[in-house]
N, C-alpha and C positions, 0 to 999 in steps of 0.2 A: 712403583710409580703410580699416584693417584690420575685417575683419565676424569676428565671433567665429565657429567651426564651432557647433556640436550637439555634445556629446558624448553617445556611445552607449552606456552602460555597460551594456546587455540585448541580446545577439544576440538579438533573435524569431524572426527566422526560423529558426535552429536550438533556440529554446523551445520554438515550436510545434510544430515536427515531434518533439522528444521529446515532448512534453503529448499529440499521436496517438498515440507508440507506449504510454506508460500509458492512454491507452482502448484500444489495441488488448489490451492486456496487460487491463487488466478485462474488455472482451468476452469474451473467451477464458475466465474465471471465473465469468461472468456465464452462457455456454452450459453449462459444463463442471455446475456446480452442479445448474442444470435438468434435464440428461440423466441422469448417474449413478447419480441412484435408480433409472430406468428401464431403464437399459442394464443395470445389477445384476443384475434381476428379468426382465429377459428371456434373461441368462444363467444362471439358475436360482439367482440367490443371493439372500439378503432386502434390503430398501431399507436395511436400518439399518446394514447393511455399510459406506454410503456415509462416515457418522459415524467408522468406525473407520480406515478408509481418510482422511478429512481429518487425524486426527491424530497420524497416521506422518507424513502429509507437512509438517504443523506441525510436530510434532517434528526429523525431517530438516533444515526447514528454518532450526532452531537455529542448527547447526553450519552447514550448505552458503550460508548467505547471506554472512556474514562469510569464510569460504573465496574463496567468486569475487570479494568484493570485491574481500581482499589479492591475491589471484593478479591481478585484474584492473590492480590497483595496481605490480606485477611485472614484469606484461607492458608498462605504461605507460614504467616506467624503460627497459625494454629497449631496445622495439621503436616506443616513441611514441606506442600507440594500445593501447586500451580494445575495439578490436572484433574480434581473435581469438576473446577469450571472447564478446562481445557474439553476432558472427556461428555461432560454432559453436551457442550456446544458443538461438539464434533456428532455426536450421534443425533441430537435435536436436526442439525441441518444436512446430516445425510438423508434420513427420514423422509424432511420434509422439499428434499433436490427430485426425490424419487416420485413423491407425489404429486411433484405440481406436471409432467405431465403427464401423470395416472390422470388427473383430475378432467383433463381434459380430451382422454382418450375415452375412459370409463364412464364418467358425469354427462349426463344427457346437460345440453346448456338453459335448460331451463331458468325462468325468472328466479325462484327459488334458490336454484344452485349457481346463479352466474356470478354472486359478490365472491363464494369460493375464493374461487384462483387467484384474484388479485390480494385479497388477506392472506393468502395463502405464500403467495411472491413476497407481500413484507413481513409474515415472520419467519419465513428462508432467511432475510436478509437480516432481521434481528438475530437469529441464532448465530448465525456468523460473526455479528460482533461480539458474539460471548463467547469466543476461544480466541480473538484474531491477539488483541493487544499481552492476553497473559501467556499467549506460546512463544510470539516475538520479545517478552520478555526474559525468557529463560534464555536469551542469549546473553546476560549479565555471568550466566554460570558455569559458561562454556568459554569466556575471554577476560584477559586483565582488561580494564577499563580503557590501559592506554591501547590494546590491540584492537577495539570495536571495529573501528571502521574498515579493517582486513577481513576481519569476521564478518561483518555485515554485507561486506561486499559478494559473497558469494550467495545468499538470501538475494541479494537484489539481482546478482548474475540471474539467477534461473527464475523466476518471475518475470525480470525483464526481455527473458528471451520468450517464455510463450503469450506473452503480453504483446510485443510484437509481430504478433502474426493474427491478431485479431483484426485488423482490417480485412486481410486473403482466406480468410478460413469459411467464412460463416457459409458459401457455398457447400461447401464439404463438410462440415459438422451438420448443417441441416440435411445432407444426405445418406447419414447416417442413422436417420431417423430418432426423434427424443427420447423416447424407454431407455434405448441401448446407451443413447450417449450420456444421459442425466446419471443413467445406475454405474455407466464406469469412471466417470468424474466423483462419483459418490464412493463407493468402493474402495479406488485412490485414495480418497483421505482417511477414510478410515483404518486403510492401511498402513499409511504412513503415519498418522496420529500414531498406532498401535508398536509400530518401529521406535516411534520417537520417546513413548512412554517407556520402553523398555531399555533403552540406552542413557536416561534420566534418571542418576537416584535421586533420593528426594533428600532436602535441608533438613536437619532438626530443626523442631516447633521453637519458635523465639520468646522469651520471658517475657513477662508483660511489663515490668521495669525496663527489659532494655529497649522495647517498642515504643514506651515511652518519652524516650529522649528525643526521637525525631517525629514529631509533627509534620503535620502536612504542611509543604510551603507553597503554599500560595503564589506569592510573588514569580517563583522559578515556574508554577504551570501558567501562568498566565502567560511568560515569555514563551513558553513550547507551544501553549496554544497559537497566539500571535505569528507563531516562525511555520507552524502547519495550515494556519489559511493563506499565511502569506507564498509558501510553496504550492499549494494546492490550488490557489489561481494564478498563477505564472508559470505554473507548468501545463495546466490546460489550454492559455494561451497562447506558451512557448509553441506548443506544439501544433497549431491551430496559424498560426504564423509560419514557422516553418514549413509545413505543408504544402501552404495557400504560394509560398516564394521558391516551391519544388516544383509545384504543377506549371506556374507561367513561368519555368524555364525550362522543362522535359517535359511537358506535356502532362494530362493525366495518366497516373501510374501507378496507383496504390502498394507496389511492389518498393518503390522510394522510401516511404516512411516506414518499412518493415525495416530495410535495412538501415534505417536511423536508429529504429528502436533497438535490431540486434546489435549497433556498434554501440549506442549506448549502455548495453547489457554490458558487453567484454568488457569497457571503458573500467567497470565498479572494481574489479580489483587493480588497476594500478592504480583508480583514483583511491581505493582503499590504503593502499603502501604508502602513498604519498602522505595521506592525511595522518597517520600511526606518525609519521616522520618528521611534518613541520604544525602537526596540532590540528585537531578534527575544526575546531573553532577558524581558525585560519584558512583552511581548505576551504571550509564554506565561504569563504567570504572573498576568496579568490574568483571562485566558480563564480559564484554572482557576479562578480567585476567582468569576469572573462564574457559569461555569456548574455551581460546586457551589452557590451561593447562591438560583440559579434554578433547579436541581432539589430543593433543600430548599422552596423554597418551594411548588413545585408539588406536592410529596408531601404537605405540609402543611395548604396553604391553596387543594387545589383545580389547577385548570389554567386561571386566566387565558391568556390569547394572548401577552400581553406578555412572559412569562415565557419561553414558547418561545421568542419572538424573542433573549432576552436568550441563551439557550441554544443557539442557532442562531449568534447573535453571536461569545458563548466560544468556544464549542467552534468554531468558525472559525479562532481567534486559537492554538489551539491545534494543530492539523491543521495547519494552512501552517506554524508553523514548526518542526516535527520536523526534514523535515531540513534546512531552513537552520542547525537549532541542531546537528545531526549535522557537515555540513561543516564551522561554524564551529571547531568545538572541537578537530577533528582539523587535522594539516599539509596542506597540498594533496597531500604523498608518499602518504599514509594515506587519502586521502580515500575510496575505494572502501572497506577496511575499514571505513570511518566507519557507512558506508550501508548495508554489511551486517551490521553490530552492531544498531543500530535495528529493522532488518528484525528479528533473529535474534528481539531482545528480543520485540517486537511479536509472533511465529507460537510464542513461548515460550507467550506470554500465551493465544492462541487453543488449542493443544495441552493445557495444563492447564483451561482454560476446558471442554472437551470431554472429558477427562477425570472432575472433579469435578462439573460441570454437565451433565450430557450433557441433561435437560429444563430449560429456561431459565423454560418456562414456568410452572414452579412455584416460580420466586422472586418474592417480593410486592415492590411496589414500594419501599416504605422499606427491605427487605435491600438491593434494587438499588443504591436511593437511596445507603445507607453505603458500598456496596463502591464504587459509583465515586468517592464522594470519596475514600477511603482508596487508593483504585487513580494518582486523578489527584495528589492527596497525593505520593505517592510519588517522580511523575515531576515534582513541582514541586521536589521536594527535590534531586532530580539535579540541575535546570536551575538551583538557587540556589548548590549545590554547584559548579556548574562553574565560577562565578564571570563567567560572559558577559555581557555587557550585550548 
């Protein structure tokens, strides 16, 4: 009697060692954010420097995210493998996690040495986009196309769980003191980089005839761009609204939008099963529907719970399939381009966000409320445009 196997269409075990290395990658953002005002102002600059320094490296990271994709993508035809860039960006920014508050424990702040540290914070912040997009890309390698968004979802699980707790930390990661805490957020990724390379074989090098048949399309990163600024400012608003209609109803509590962020984290794998089930393209565009409908209504009619949940729901369905809809649309030749177009769009969106908003807090919740539908609007129009199911 023939026994049918299992088939396997989700390597996990190299899922989860990437879903580590993006929590290793938010820890890292998570400390970086806490300290920088401090380390600023201890090197005699003011905290608000902190702001203008994010938005060089938003900006930067426009252009440099789609850069390490394609090159990432380059070196894949070459050489087979994704981790030249992978491993150099990983080691350039542990290096330089370590140094920056060496810099300001060891460097007397003299006139001389005080541009240091803040050059030094954005090419931290550069070297990070030269692993982020070609790591998140090797999850093409690890899933059928139609399984992405199950597989991605547990990537977004563990990010979005310690991403969450960046509001209640920064007390306790500053009392930690910076050496200890920078060197084991550093550490961590090199560890897990190290894990994740060895559970990775690598592709054979790809012909130059058959790299040839697929060009770069144009057209499809425009739409990815388009669908990552348009997420990348209505999720900053989403959230910024939400907040603002938690505090005048339970008071201030910063403990509130942890546990938004953490129910949003669990959310990614059913919303991942969902979208495997009625099309990553579809999901999305649910979610949009769902969660501008549930923040009109809470801007309207108040802040039931139900509402949140339904908001928590969406914007689930929304999150988990960025980049499944990013690989979908591109070649597998492309696919690292794919993932730094998204990104580019997305730190587009946070760069001007901090440019024309730099006080968030005096946007009243129904501005909020409009820009993020008009924001998620936007990237629904890509995702219809692209014509995915």
């Amino acid at each position: 009697m023939n026994i049918a196997k299992p088939q396997f269409n989700i390597l996990w075990v190299q899922v989860w060692t990437l879903a580590a290395l993006q929590g290793a990658i938010t820890l890292c953002w998570v400390i970086y954010n806490a300290y920088v005002p401090q380390l600023l102002t201890q090197f005699g600059f003011p905290a608000s420097l902190a702001l203008v320094v994010l938005i060089i490296e938003n900006a930067l990271a426009v252009i440099l995210e789609p850069l390490m994709g394609g090159l990432s993508d380059k070196a894949k035809e070459r050489i087979g493998s994704r981790f030249l860039l992978i491993s150099a960006g990983v080691i350039m920014s542990a290096t330089l996690f370590i140094a920056i508050p060496s810099i300001v424990t060891f460097v007397p702040p003299t006139e001389v040495w005080r541009s240091l540290l803040p050059f030094t914070l954005i090419a931290w912040a550069i070297a990070m986009t030269i692993f982020r997009s070609p790591a998140i890309a090797l999850l093409i390698k690890y899933s059928l196309p139609a399984e992405l968004p199950l597989a991605f979802s547990v990537v977004t699980l563990t990010g979005g769980i310690i991403g969450a707790f960046r509001g209640v930390v920064n007390q306790f990661i500053l009392g930690l003191g910076a050496i200890w805490t920078f060197a084991i957020a550093s550490f961590v990724l090199l560890a897990v980089t190290a894990a994740l390379r060895i559970v990775t074989p690598p592709d054979k090098p790809v012909d130059e005839h058959h790299a040839a048949i697929n060009p770069i399309p144009w057209s499809e990163l425009s739409l990815i761009l388009g669908a990552g600024f348009g997420i990348g400012w209505g999720s900053r608003l989403l959230m910024d609204v939400v907040s603002k209609n938690l505090q005048a109803q339970f008071g201030q509590n910063a403990w509130l939008m942890v546990a938004v962020g953490i129910a949003i984290a669990f959310a990614s794998p059913p919303a991942g099963w969902v979208a495997t089930k009625i099309g990553n393209s579809r999901a999305i565009l649910i979610g949009i529907g769902l969660t501008i409908i549930s923040l009109m209504l809470i801007v309207f009619a108040g802040l039931p719970v139900v509402f949140v949940l339904l908001i928590i729901a969406g914007f689930s369905l929304i999150i988990n399939g960025t980049i499944p809809f990013a690989l979908g649309l591109m070649p597998q030749r492309w696919s690292g381009l794919g993932i730094g177009m998204y990104f580019g769009g997305f730190s587009l969106a946070m760069s001007l966000f901090g440019v024309f908003l730099p006080q968030p807090q005096s946007i009243t919740p129904l501005i909020g409320a409009v820009g993020t539908t008009l924001a998620f609007l936007l990237a629904g129009g890509c995702v219809m445009a692209s014509g995915e199911r």
